[in-house]
Wavefront OBJ file of the C-alpha trace (Angstrom):
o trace
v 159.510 127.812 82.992
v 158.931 124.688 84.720
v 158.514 121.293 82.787
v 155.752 119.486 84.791
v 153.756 116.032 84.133
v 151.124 115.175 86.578
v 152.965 117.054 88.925
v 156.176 115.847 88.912
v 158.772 118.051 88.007
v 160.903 116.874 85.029
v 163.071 120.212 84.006
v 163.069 123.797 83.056
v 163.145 125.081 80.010
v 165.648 128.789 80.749
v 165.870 130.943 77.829
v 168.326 133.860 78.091
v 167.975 137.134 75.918
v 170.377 139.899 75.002
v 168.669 142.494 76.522
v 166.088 142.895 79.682
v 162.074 142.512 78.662
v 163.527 141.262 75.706
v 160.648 138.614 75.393
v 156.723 139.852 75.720
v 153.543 138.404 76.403
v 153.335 136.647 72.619
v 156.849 135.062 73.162
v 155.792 133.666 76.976
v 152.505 132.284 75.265
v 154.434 130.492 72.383
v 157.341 128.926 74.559
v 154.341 127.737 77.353
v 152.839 125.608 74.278
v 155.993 124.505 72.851
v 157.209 123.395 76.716
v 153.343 121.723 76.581
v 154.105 119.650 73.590
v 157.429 118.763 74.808
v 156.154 117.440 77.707
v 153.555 115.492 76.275
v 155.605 113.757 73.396
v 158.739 112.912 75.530
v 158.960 109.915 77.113
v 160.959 110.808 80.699
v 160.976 107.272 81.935
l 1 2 3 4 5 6 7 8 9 10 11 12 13 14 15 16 17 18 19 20 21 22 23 24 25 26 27 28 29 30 31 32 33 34 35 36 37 38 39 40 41 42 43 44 45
């Protein structure tokens, strides 16, 4: 998942699992918010 501010890439968050399709839809959702508020309360100057 890509880390992006107004466009500009800043990272990736890469999460590996133990197994394949170990992570589902709910997992995806949570990790795409928890990137979101990652984003928004570092400061990548």
């Amino acid at each position: 998942m890509l880390l992006l501010q107004d466009g500009r890439l800043l990272g990736a968050l890469d999460l590996d699992s133990p197994a394949f399709n170990w992570f589902n839809a709910a997992d995806q959702a949570g990790l795409k918010q928890l990137a979101s508020v990652f984003v928004a309360e570092t400061d990548f100057e």
